[in-house]
C-alpha positions in Angstrom: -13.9 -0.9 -16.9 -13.4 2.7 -17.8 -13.7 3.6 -21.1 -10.3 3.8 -23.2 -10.0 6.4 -26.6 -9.8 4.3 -29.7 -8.7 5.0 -32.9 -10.6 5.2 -36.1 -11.5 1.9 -37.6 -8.5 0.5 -39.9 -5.6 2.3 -38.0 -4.9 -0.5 -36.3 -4.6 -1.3 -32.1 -3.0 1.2 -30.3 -0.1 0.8 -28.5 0.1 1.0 -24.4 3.1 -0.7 -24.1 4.9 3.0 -23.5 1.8 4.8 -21.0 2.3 1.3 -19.2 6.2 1.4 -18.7 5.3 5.2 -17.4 3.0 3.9 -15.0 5.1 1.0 -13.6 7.5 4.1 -12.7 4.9 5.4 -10.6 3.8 2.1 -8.6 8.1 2.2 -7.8 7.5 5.1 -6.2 4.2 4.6 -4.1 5.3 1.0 -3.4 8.9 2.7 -1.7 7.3 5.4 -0.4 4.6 3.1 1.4 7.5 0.5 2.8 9.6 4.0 4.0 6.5 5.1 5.9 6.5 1.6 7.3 9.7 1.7 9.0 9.2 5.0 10.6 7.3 3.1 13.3 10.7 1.7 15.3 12.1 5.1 14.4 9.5 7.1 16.3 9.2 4.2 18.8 13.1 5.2 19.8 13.0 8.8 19.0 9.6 9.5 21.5 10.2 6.2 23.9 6.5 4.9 22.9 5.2 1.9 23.1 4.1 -0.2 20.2 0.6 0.8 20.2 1.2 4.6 19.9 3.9 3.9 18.0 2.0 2.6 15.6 0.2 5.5 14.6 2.5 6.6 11.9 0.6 3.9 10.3 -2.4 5.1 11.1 -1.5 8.4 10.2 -0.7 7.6 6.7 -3.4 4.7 5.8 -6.4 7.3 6.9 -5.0 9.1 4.1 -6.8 6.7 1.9 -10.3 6.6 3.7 -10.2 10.8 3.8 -8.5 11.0 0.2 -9.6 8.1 -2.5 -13.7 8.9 -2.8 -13.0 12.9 -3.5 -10.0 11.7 -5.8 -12.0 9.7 -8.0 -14.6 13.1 -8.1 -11.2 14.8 -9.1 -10.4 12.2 -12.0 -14.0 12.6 -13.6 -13.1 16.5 -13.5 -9.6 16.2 -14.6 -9.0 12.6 -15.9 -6.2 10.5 -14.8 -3.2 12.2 -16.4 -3.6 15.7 -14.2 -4.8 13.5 -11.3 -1.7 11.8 -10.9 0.6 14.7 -11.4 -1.7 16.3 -8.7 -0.8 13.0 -6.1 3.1 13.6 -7.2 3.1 17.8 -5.9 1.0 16.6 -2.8 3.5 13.7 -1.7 6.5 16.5 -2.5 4.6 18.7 0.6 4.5 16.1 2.8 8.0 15.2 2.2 9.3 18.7 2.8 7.3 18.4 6.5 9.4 16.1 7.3 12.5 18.4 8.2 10.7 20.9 10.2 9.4 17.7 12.6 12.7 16.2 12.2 14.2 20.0 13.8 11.7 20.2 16.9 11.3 17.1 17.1 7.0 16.9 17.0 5.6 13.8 17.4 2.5 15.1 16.0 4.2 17.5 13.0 6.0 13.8 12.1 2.0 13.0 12.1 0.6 15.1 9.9 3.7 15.1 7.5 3.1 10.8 7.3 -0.6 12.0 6.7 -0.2 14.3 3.5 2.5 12.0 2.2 0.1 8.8 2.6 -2.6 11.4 0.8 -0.9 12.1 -2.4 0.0 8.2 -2.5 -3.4 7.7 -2.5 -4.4 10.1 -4.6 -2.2 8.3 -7.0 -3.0 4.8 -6.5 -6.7 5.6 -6.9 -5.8 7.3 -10.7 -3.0 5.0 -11.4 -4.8 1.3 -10.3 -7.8 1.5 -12.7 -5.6 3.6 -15.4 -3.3 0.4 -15.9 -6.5 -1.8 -15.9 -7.8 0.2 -18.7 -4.5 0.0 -20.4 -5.8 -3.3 -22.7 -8.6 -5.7 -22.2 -10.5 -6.7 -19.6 -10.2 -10.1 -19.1 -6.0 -9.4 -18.7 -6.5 -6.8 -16.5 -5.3 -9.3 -13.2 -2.1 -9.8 -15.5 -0.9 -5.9 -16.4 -1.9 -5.5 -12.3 0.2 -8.0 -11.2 3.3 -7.0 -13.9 2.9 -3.1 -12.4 2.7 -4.6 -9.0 6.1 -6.0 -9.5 7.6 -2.7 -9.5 5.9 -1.7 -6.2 7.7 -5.0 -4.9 11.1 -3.6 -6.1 10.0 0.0 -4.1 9.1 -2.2 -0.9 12.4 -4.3 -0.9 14.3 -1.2 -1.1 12.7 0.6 1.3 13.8 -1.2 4.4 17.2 -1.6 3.4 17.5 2.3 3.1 15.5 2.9 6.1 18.2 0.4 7.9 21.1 2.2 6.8 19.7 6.0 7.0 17.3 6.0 9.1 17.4 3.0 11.9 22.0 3.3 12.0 21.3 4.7 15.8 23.1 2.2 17.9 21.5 3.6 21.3 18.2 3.5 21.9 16.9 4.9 25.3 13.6 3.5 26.8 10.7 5.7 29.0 12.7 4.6 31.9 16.2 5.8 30.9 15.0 8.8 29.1 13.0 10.5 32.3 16.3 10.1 33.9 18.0 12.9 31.5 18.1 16.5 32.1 15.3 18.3 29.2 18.3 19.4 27.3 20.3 16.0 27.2 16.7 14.3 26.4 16.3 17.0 23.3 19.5 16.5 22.3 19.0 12.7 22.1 15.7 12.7 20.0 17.1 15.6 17.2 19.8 13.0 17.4 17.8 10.2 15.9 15.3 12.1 14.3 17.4 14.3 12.1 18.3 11.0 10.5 14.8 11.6 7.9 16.0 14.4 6.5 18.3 13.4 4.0 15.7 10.5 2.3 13.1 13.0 2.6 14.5 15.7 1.1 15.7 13.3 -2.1 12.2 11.8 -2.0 11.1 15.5 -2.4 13.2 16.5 -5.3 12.7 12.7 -7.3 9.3 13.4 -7.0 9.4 17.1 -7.9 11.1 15.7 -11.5 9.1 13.0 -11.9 5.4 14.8 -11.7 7.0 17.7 -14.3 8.0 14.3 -16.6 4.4 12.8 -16.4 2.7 16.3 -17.1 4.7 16.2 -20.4 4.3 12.2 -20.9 2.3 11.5 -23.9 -0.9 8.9 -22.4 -3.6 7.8 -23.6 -6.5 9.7 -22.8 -9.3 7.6 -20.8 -12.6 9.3 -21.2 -13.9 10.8 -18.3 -16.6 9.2 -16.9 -19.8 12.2 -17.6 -19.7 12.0 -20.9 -22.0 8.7 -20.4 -24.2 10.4 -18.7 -27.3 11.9 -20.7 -28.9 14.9 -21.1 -30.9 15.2 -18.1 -29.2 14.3 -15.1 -30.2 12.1 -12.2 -31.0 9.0 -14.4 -27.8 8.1 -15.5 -25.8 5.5 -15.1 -23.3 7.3 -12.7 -26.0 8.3 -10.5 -26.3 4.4 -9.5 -24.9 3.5 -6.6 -21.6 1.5 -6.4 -22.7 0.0 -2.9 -25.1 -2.3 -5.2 -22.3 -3.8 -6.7 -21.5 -6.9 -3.8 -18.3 -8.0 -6.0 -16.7 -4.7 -5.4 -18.1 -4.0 -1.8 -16.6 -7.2 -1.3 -13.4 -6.5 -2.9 -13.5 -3.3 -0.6 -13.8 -5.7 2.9 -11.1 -7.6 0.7 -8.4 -4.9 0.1 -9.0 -3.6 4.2 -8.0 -7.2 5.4 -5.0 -7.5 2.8 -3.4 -3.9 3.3 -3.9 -4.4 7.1 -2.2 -7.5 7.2 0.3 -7.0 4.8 1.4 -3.4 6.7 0.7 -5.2 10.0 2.8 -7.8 9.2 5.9 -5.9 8.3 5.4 -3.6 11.3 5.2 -6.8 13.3 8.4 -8.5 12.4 10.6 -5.9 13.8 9.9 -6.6 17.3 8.9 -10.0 16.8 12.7 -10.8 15.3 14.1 -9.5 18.6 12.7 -12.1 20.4 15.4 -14.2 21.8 13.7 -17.1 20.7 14.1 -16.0 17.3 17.6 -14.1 16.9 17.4 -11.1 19.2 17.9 -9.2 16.0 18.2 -5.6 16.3 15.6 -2.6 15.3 18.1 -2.2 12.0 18.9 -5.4 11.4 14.8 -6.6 11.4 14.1 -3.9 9.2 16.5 -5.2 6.3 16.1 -8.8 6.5 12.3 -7.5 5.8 13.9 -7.0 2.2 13.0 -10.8 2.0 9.7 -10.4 3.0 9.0 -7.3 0.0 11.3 -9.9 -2.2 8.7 -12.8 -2.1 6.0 -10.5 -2.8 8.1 -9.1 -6.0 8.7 -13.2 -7.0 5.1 -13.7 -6.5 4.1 -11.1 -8.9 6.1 -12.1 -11.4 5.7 -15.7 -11.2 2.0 -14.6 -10.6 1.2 -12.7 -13.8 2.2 -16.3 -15.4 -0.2 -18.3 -13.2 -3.1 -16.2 -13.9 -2.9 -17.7 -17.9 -2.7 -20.8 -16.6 -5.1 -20.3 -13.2 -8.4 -18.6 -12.9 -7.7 -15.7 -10.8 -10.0 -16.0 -8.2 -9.0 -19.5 -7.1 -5.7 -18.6 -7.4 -6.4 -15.5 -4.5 -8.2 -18.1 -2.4 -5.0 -20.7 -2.7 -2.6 -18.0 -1.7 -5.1 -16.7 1.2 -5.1 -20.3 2.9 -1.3 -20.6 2.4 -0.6 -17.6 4.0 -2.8 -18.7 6.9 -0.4 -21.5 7.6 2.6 -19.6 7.0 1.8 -17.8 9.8 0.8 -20.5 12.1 4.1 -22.4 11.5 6.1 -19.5 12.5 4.5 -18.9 16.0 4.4 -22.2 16.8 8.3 -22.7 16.1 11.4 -20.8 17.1 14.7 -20.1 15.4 15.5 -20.1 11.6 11.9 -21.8 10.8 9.7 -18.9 12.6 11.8 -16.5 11.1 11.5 -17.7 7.3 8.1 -19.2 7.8 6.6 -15.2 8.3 8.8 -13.9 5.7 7.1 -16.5 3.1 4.1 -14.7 3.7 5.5 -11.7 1.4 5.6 -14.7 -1.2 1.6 -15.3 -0.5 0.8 -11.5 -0.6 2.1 -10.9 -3.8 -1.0 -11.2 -6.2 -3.6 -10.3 -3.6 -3.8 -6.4 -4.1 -3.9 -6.7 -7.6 -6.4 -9.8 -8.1 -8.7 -8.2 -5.2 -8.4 -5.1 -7.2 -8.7 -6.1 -11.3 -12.2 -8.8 -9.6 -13.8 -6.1 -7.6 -13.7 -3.3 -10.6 -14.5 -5.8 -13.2 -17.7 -5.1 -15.2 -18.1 -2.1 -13.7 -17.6 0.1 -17.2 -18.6 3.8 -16.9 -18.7 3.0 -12.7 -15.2 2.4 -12.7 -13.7 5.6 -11.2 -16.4 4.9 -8.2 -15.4 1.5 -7.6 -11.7 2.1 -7.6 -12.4 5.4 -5.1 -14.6 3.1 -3.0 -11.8 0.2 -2.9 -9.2 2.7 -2.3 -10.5 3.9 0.6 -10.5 0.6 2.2 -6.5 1.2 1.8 -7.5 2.4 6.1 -6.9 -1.2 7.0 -3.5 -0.6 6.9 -4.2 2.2 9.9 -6.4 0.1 12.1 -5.2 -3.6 11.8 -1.3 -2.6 12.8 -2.7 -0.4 15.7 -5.0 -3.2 17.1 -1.9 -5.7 16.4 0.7 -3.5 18.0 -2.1 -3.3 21.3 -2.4 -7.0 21.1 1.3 -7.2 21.2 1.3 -4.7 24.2 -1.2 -7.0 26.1 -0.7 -10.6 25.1 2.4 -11.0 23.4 3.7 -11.7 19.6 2.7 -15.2 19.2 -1.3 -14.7 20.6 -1.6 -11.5 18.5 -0.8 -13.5 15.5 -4.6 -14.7 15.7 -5.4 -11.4 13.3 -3.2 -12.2 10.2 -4.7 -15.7 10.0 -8.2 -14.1 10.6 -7.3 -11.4 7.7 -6.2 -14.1 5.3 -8.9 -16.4 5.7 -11.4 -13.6 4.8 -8.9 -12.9 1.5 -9.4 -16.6 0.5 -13.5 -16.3 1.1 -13.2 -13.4 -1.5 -11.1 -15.5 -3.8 -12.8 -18.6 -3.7 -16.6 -17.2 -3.5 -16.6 -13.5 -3.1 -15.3 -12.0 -6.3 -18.3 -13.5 -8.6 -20.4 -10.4 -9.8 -24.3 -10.7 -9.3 -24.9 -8.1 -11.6 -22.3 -5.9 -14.2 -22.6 -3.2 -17.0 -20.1 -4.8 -19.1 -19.6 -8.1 -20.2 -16.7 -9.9 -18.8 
C-alpha cells in the first residue's frame, strides 16, 4: 500500500475523514462522466445511422484511454504525487469536454471520437491517482470498505447520468435509419444530424465549467501528502525495490484480467440494454426511455456498495466477490431465457451484483504491494480497455446472432470475476504484511 505521512509520535492519528469526503467528490464526477460517455452510443447510433458494432466505438474510444493513459500516469504520480496528478486529470477531461461542441457543429464522427478519447484520458488519469489515494487514506486491511463507501458516489454519478442523457441528449423523437437517410438531399441529411447532435452541447459545456471549478478547489484542498514512491529507493539505482517488476505479482496480474472482465461487462451491459429493451418481447421501449430506466441498473450498484461496505465486516472480501460473480451469472441467464417484466428486472439486478466488484478487485489486487503500489494501480488501470473491447465484440455479436446468444459473454465475464474472488485474489508473495 503506498506509503501515507505520519505525524510525530504522541500527536495522535491523523484525520482523513475530510481528504476522503474530497475524494468521494471526485469518484461523482468520473462515475457521471463514465455513464454520460455510455449513452452517447444510441446517440451516435441515430445521429450517423450506424450499426451497433461501429456504434460502439465511442466506447472504445473512451476505455483505450485507460490502456494508453494509466501506466505513464502512475510515472506522473511518482513525479508529482497524487494531489497535482488529479488536478492534472480534472484540466484534461475540461479539453475534451470543450471538443465536444466543434463535433457537435460539423457533425465528425471521428472529432466526436477523439473528444470521447481525451475525456476518457483525464478520467483515467484520475482514477489511477484517486483509487490507490483512498486506499492509502487509513489501513490496509479496510481498504475494500473506504473503496466500496467512495464507490457509492460513482453509483450516484452513473444513476444520474442516464436520466440526463434521456432528457438532453436522447429527447429526439425521429430517428432516421441508413435506408431513410440515403434517401435525403445532402443538405436535408446535414441538417438532420446537427439536429440531434447539437443536443451535447449544453451537458458538455456545464461538464466543462464544473470541472474547471472543481480542479482550482482540489489544487487549494488541504490532503494529505502520500510519499512518493522514489524516496524507497536507495542510493544506487537499479537494485531497488521499484525496479521489480509488478508482472511478478500473480494477485494483481490477476486482479488486472479481473478489472478487464468487470469494466467490460459492466459498460457492455449498459450499452446492451438499450437495444435489448426494445425488443418487443420485452417492452419495445424507446432509445430514451431504455436509457433512464438504466437508472435502476446504476441504482443497484449504488445499494450494493453501500450495503457492501457493511458485508465486508461481516464477509471476507474475496468470497464475497466470488458470491456476487456467480449471482450475476444467473441474473443474466434468467433474463434471456424469459420475456416481459422478469427479463427486464432480472438484467437490471445485475447493477445490484456489480456493485462491490471494482472496488474488491481493486483494494485485493494492490494489497501488500507497499512502495509498488503506484505500479500496480497503473497496471490495473489499464485493464480499464475492457470496457472498449467487450461492448464492441458484444455489439458485433448482437449484429450477427441476436441479443439473447450474445449474452454468452457477460456470464463468461462474470464467471472469471468469481474465479478471482474465490481463488485468485490470494497473494503468493507481498512487501507488506496484510
Amino acid at each position: 500500500m503506498a506509503t501515507r505521512s505520519t505525524p510525530p509520535a504522541g500527536s495522535g492519528a491523523p484525520s482523513y475523514t475530510g481528504p476522503f469526503i474530497t475524494v468521494t467528490i471526485l469518484y461523482f464526477i468520473f462515475g457521471f462522466i463514465t455513464n454520460l460517455n455510455m449513452q452517447l452510443v444510441p446517440h451516435l447510433k441515430s445521429v450517423f445511422s450506424l450499426p451497433w458494432l461501429q456504434a460502439a466505438l465511442a466506447n472504445g474510444a473512451f476505455f483505450t484511454a485507460y490502456f494508453v493513459c494509466s501506466a505513464p500516469t502512475s510515472r506522473l504520480i511518482e513525479s508529482i504525487g497524487y494531489k497535482k496528478t488529479i488536478v492534472v486529470s480534472l484540466f484534461v477531461q475540461v479539453a475534451g469536454a470543450l471538443l465536444f461542441l466543434p463535433a457537435a457543429s460539423l457533425p465528425n464522427f471521428w472529432l466526436f471520437l477523439t473528444a470521447v478519447f481525451i475525456v476518457g484520458a483525464g478520467v483515467a488519469m484520475l482514477q489511477t491517482s484517486a483509487n490507490p489515494y483512498v486506499s492509502a487514506l487509513g489501513p490496509e486491511k479496510s481498504a475494500p470498505v473506504r473503496q466500496n463507501l467512495a464507490q457509492a458516489f460513482n453509483s450516484i454519478g452513473g444513476m444520474l447520468a442516464p436520466v440526463i442523457a434521456g432528457a438532453l441528449i436522447l429527447k429526439h423523437k425521429v430517428v432516421l435509419d441508413a435506408a431513410q437517410l440515403a434517401q435525403k438531399t445532402a443538405e436535408e441529411r446535414l441538417a438532420y444530424q446537427i439536429s440531434i447532435a447539437s443536443t451535447v452541447r449544453m451537458p458538455y459545456l456545464a461538464i466543462a465549467a464544473a470541472l474547471v471549478l472543481l480542479g482550482i478547489a482540489v489544487s487549494f484542498a488541504s490532503l494529505p501528502t502520500i510519499r512518493n514512491t522514489q524516496e524507497f529507493r536507495p542510493v544506487k539505482a537499479g537494485v531497488g525495490i521499484l525496479d521489480q517488476s509488478i508482472w511478478s505479482y500473480r494477485h494483481t496480474v490477476l486482479a488486472t484480467a479481473g478489472i478487464f472482465f468487470y469494466v467490460g461487462v459492466e459498460v457492455g451491459l449498459a450499452q446492451f440494454m438499450v437495444g435489448y429493451f426494445g425488443l418487443p418481447e420485452l417492452g419495445a421501449m424507446t432509445a430514451a426511455a431504455a436509457a433512464a430506466f438504466t437508472f435502476y441498473y446504476w441504482g443497484g450498484s449504488l445499494i450494493g456498495r453501500l450495503l457492501g461496505s457493511w458485508m465486508l465486516t461481516k464477509i471476507n472480501a474475496g468470497r464475497l466477490l466470488g458470491l456476487f460473480g456467480l449471482l450475476a451469472v444467473v441474473c443474466v441467464a434468467v433474463s434471456v431465457s424469459t420475456t416481459g417484466a422478469v427479463a427486464v428486472w432480472s438484467l437490471i439486478l445485475c447493477g445490484f451484483f456489480n456493485s462491490i466488484m471494482f472496488p474488491n478487485i481493486f483494494a485485493l489486487g494492490i494489497t501488500g504491494l507497499g512502495p509498488m503500489t503506484s505500479k500496480g494501480s497503473g497496471l490495473i488501470m489499464t485493464a480499464v480497455v475492457g470496457g472498449a473491447v467487450i461492448p464492441v465484440v458484444l455489439g458485433g455479436l448482437v449484429d450477427h446472432f441476436g441479443f439473447r446468444p450474445a449474452a454468452i459473454l457477460p456470464m463468461i465475464c462474470y464467471l472469471y470475476i468469481a474465479f478471482y474472488g474465490f481463488v485468485g485474489h490470494k497473494p503468493t508473495h507481498t512487501l507488506t504484511a496484510s
